[in-house]
C-alpha positions in Angstrom: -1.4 23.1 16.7 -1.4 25.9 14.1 -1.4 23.8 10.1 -1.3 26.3 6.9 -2.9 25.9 3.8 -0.1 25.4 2.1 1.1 22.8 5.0 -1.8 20.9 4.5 -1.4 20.7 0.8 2.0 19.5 0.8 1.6 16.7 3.6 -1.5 15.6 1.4 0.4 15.2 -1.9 3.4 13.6 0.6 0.8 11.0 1.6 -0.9 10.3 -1.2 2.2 9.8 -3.2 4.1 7.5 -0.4 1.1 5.8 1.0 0.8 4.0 -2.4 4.9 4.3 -3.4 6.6 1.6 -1.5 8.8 4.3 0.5 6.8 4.1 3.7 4.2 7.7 4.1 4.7 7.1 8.0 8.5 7.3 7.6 8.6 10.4 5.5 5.3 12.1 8.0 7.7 12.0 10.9 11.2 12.9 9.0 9.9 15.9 6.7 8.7 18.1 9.6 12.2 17.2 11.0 14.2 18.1 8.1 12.4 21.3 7.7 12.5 22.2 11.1 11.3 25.1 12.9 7.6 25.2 13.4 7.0 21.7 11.5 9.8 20.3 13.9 7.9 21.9 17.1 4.0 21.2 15.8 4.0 18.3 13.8 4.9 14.9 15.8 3.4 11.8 15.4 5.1 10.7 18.3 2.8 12.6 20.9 0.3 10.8 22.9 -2.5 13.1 21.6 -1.3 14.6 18.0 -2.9 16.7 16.0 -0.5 15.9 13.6 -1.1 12.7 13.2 -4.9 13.2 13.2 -4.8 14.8 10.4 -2.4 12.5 8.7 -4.5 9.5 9.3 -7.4 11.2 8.6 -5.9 11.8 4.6 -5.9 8.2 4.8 -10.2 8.2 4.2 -9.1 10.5 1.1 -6.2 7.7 0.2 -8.9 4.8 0.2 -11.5 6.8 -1.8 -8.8 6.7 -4.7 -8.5 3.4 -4.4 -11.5 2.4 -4.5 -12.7 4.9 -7.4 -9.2 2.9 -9.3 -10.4 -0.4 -8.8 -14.2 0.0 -8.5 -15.0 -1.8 -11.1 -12.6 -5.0 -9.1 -14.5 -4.0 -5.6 -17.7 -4.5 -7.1 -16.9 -8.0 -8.2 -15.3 -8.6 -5.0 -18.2 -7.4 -3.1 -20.9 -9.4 -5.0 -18.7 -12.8 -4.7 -18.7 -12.1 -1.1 -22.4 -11.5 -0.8 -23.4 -14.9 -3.1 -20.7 -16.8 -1.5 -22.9 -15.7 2.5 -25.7 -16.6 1.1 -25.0 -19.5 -1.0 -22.5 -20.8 1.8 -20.0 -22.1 -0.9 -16.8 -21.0 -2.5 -16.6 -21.7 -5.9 -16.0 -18.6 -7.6 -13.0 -16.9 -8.3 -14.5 -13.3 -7.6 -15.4 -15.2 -4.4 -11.9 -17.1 -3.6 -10.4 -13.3 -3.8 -13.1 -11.7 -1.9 -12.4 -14.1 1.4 -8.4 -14.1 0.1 -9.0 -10.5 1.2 -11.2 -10.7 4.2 -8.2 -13.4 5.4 -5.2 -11.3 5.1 -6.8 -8.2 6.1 -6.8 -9.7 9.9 -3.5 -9.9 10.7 -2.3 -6.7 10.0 -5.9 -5.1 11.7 -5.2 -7.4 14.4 -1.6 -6.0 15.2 -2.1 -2.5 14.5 -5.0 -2.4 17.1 -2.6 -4.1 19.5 0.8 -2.1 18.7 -0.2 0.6 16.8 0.1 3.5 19.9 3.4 1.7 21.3 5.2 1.6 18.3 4.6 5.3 17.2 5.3 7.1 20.6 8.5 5.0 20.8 9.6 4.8 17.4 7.9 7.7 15.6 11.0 9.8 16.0 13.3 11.5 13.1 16.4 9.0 13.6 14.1 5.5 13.9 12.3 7.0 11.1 15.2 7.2 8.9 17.1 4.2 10.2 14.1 2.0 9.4 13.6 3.6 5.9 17.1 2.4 5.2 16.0 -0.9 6.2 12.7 -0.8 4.0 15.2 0.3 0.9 17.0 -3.1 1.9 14.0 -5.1 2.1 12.9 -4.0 -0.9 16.5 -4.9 -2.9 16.2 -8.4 -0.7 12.9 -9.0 -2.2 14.2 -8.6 -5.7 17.2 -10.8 -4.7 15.1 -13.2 -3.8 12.8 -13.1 -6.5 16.0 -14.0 -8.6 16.5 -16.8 -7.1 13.1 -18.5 -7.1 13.0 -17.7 -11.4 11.7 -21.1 -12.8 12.6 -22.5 -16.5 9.5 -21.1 -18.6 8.4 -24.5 -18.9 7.8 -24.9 -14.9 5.9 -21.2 -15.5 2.0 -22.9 -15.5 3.1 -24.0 -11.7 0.8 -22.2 -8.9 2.7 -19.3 -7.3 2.6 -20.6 -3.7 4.2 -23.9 -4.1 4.0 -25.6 -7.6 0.7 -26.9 -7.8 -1.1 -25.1 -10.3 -3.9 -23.0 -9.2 -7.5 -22.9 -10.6 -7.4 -19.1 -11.7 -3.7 -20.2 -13.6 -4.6 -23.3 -15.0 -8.5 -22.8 -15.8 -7.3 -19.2 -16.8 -9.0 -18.3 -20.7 -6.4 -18.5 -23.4 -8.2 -15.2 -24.5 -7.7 -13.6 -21.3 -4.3 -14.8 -20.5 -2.9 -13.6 -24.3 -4.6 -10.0 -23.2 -2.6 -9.9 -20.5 0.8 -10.6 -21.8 0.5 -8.1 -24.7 -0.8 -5.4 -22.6 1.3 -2.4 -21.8 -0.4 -2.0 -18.2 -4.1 -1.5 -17.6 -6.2 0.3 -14.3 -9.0 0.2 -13.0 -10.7 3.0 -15.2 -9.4 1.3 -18.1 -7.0 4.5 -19.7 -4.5 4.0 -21.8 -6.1 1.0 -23.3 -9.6 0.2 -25.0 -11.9 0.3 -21.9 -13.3 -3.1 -22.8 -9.4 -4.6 -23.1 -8.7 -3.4 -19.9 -12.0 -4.7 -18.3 -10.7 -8.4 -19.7 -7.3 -8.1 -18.5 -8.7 -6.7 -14.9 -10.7 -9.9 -14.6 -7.8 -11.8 -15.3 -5.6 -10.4 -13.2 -8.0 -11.4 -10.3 -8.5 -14.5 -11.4 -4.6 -15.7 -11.1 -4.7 -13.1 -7.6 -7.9 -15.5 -6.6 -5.6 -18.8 -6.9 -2.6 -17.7 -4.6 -3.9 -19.7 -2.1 -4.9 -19.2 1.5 -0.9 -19.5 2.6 -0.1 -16.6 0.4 -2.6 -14.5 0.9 -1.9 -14.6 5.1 2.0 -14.3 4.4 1.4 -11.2 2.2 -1.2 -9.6 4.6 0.9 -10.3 8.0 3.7 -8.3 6.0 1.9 -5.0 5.5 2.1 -4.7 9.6 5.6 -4.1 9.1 4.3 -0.6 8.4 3.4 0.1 11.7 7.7 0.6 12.3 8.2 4.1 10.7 9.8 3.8 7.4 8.8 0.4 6.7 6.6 0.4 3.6 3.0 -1.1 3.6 2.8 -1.8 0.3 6.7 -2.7 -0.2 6.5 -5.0 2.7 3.5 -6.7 1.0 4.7 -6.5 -2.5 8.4 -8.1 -1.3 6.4 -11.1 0.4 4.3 -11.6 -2.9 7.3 -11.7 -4.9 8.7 -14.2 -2.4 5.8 -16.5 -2.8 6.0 -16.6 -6.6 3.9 -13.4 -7.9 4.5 -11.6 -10.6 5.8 -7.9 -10.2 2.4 -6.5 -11.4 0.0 -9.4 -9.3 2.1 -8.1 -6.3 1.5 -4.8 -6.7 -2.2 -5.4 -7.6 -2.5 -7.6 -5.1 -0.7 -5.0 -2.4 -3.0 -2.0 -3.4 -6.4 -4.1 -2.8 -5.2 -5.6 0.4 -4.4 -1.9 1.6 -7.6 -0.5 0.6 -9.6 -1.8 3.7 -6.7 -1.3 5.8 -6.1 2.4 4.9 -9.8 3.0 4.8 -10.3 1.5 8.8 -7.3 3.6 9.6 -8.9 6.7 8.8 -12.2 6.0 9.6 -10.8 5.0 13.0 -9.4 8.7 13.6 -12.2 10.9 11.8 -14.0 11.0 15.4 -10.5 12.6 16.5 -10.7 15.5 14.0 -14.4 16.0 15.2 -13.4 16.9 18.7 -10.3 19.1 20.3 -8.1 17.7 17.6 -9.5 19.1 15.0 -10.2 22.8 16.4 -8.9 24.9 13.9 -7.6 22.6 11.4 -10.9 21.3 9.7 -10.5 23.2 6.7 -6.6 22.0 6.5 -7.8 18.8 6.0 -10.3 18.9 3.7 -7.6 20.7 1.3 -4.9 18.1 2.3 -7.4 15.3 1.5 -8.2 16.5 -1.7 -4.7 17.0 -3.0 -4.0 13.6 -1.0 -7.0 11.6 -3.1 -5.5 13.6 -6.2 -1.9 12.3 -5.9 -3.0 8.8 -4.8 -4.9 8.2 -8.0 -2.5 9.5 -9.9 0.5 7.7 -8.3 -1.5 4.0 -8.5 -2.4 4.6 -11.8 1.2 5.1 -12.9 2.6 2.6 -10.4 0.4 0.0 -12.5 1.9 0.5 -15.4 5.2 0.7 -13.8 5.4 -2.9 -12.4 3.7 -4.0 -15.7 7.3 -4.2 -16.9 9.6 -3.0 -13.8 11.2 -3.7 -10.8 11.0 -2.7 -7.1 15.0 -1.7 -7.5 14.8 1.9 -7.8 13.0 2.8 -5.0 14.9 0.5 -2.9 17.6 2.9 -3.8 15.8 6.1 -2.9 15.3 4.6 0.7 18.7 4.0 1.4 20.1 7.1 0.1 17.2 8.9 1.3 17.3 7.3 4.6 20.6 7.6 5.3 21.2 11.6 3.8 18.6 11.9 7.0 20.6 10.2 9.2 23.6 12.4 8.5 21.5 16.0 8.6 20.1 15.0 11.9 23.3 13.9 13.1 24.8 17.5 12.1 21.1 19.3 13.4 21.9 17.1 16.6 25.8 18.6 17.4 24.6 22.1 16.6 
């Protein structure tokens, strides 16, 4: 496999954009190279039994994870320490705590299946036309989701109900007035606080955790089994898991919150998982391609989940679900026309 500089670069922004965007980074991996054709078409498949291609793509997935982390690291250190007092005290009774093992819970679905499927479902499906059939489905998920959504819309006085089935839950209704007026009147807050005073946006992070730490168990498993839809090419992660959060009653912004912290130990074990690939035969050649792809990768996934937060703050998952399905489907048609040639 022979990658350029310049190759590298723009798979890394590719990934770090659509890892986080929910338009499925898998999906657009396998149809770019195809589009483009020529020497991407020949080189850079996913598909193969041993790709390089896709060792370097999963490997951009370490840089995807740093960003996340660095985002929410003020969240992940919380997290972190609830998990450590709740081992050693042996209770739950936090709500840093309840969202730590929230977490730890969902995670093992989608780790579970991607051990298990993960190999099958690229070589079969990791192909151009899958690819761009499936991201015309994830474009249709996506506008499902909001359909849905619609149609679960309580009366504002049923609005202190818990999001998983109308009992109110313990970050919700034992939420600080203080906190929960911060968090209406904000425009959108992240992790490192910009945009906003630093100490406003350290109150509203807490209590967006809070409401994400009473979801329930239910809720939490539902949304994590949903991100290994992403193991079909052109299924989102994080649509998958923001459309399931939406279904169970979260907010736009708690699902997308909710979807980027569930994905960070996902994407993080993915790469991990392949960085002893890029160390051997793999890698020969290439090492330097993927330092500069993770880079701009990290880069563009910061970037992308700090605007994304502000985004669902106030917007829908609507246009992208349009970009799928015309994007999807303007790939189906080239192919078609690449296929008769």
């Amino acid at each position: 496999m022979s990658l350029t500089y310049p190759e590298a670069l723009v798979v890394g922004l590719v990934q770090g954009v659509t890892e986080l965007f929910p338009v499925s980074s898998l999906g657009h991996s396998v149809l770019l190279p195809a589009l483009l054709g020529g020497r991407w078409a020949r080189d850079l498949s996913v598909s193969a039994a041993e790709s390089p291609y896709l060792a370097f793509v999963v490997g951009l997935h370490v840089a995807t994870a740093l960003a996340l982390l660095l985002f929410f690291r003020a969240d992940w250190v919380r997290i972190l320490r609830g998990l450590g007092t709740s081992v050693r005290d042996r209770s739950v009774a936090t709500a840093d705590q309840r969202l730590g093992w929230l977490i730890v819970l969902a995670t093992i679905p989608v780790g579970g299946t991607g051990l298990a499927l993960e190999h099958v479902f690229r070589t079969v499906l990791g192909k151009p036309v899958p690819a761009a059939a499936f991201l015309v489905g994830n474009g249709l998920l996506l506008l499902a989701g909001e359909r849905l959504r619609r149609a679960r819309t309580r009366p504002p006085a049923a609005a202190t109900a818990g999001p998983a089935g109308g009992r109110p839950g313990p970050a919700v209704s034992g939420m600080d007035p203080a906190l929960s007026g911060v968090e209406r009147e904000r425009p959108g807050v992240d992790g490192a606080g910009s945009g906003v005073d630093g100490a406003v946006a350290a109150v509203a992070a807490v209590a967006a955790d809070r409401r994400l730490a009473g979801v329930g168990v239910r809720t939490a498993l539902v949304v994590g089994s949903a991100q290994a839809l992403a193991l079909l090419p052109g299924i989102s992660r994080s649509g998958a898991a923001m459309v399931a959060g939406l279904v169970r009653g979260l907010s736009h912004e708690d699902a997308a919150r909710f979807s980027f912290l569930l994905a960070t130990p996902v994407i993080l074990a993915a790469g991990v998982l392949k960085l002893p690939d890029l160390a051997g035969p793999l890698g020969a050649g290439i090492r330097g391609q993927v330092l500069a792809g993770s880079l701009a990768s990290g880069l563009a996934a910061y970037a992308s989940v700090r605007w994304l937060t502000r985004w669902f703050s106030t917007r829908t998952l609507t246009p992208f679900a349009i970009y799928c399905v015309l994007a999807g489907t303007a790939s189906l048609a080239v192919l078609a026309v690449l296929a008769a040639r």
